[in-house]
C-alpha positions in Angstrom: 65.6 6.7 38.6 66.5 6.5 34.9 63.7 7.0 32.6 64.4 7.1 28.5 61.5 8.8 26.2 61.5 7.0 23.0 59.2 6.4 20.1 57.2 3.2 20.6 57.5 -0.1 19.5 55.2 -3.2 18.7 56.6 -5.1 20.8 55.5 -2.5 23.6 51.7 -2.9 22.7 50.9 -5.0 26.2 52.2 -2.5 28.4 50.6 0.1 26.8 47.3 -1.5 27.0 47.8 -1.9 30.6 48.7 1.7 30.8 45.1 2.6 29.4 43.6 0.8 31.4 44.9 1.8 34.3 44.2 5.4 32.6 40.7 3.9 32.3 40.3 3.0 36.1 41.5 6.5 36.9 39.5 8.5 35.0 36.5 6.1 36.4 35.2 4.5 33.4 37.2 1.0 33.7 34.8 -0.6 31.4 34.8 1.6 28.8 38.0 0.3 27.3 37.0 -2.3 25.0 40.4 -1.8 22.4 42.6 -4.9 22.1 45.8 -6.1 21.3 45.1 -7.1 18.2 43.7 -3.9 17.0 46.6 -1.6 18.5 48.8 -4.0 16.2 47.2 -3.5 13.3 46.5 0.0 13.9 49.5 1.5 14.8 52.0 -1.1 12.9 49.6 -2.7 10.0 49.5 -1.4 6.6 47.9 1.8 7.5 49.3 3.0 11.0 46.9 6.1 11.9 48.5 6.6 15.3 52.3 6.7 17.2 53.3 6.8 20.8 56.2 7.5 22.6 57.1 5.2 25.4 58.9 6.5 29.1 60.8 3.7 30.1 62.4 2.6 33.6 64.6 -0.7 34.5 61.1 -1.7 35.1 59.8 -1.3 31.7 57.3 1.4 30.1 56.0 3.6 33.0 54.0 6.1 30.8 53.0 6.8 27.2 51.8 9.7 24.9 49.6 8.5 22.0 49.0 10.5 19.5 47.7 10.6 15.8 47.6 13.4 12.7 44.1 14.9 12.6 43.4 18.1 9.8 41.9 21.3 10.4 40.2 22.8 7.6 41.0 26.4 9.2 44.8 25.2 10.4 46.0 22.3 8.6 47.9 19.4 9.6 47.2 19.0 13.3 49.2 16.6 16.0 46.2 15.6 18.3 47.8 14.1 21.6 44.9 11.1 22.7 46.5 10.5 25.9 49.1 11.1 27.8 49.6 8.5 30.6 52.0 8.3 33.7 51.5 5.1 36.1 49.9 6.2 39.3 52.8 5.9 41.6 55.1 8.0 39.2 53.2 10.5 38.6 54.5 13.8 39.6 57.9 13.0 38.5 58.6 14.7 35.6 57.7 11.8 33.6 54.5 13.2 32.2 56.6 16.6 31.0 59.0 14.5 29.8 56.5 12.3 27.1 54.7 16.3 26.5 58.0 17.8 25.4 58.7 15.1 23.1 55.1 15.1 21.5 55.3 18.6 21.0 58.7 18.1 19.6 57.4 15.5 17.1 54.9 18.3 16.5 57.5 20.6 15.1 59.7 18.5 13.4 56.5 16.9 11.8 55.5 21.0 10.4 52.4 20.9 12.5 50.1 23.8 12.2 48.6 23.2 15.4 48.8 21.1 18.7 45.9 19.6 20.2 44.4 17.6 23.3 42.3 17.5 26.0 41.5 17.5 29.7 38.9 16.1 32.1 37.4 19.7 34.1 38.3 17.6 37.3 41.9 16.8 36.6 43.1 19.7 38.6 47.1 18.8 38.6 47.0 18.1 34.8 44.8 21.6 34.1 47.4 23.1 36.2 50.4 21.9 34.1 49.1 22.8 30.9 48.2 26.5 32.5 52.0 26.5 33.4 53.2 25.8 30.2 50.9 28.4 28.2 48.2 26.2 26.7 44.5 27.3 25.9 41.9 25.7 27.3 39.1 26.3 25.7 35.8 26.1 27.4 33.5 26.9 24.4 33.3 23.6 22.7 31.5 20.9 23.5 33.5 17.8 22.9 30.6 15.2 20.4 31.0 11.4 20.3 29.5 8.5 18.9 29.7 5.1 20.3 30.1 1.9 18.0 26.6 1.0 18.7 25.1 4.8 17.9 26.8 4.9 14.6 26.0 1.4 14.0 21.7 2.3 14.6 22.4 6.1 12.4 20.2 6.1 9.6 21.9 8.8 7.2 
């Protein structure tokens, strides 16, 4: 099986929603997605894109992705924060997965990053294993802190 790594496109957009929701399903939290079309257009090819993605691509069109966006460190600097990388369930294991990593941490370099960030779900034993493989940290003294649309909607500042 061929598969080309490549920087994404707009015209991708529909498989990579699919993608995250199948992402979604696997990480057991299918509802949770509520991003659409729409806003992945205008957010990542309107006036002000604030992510990128590269897509992994098969005869059969785009089998994974790695979205990613530049967050800031006020200790580091300009950081590359990787918000998902995602492999379609029945490819998984290939070397597709390392293939979309190498080439966001490429980006990463090329781009002057000071650091490289992401996370994991504790449970996801075969992608903790990877990133032990290839020398990450994984840090188990933060806590990771969200707000939802609605709880930053119903904060009184």
């Amino acid at each position: 099986m061929s598969v080309t790594v490549r920087k994404g496109t707009e015209s991708d957009l529909p498989q990579v929603l699919a993608l995250i929701q199948e992402l979604a399903e696997f990480e057991r939290a299918p509802n949770e997605v509520t991003n659409t079309l729409e806003d992945m257009q205008r957010d990542g090819f309107g006036e002000n894109p604030i992510f990128s993605f590269f897509a992994a691509e098969t005869a059969e069109g785009i089998v994974g992705i790695a979205l990613y966006y530049t967050a800031y460190s006020t200790w580091k600097g300009k950081t590359l924060y990787l918000e998902d990388l995602v492999v379609t369930e029945r490819l998984r294991r290939s070397g597709i997965g390392r293939k979309l990593f190498n080439a966001v941490a490429q980006e990463a370099k090329k781009t002057g990053m000071k650091r490289f960030r992401w996370q994991v779900l504790e449970w996801n034993e075969p992608a903790i294993a990877f990133y032990k493989k290839i020398g990450a940290d994984l840090d188990g003294e933060w806590f990771n802190c969200t707000m939802t649309a609605q709880q930053i909607q119903d904060y009184n500042a």
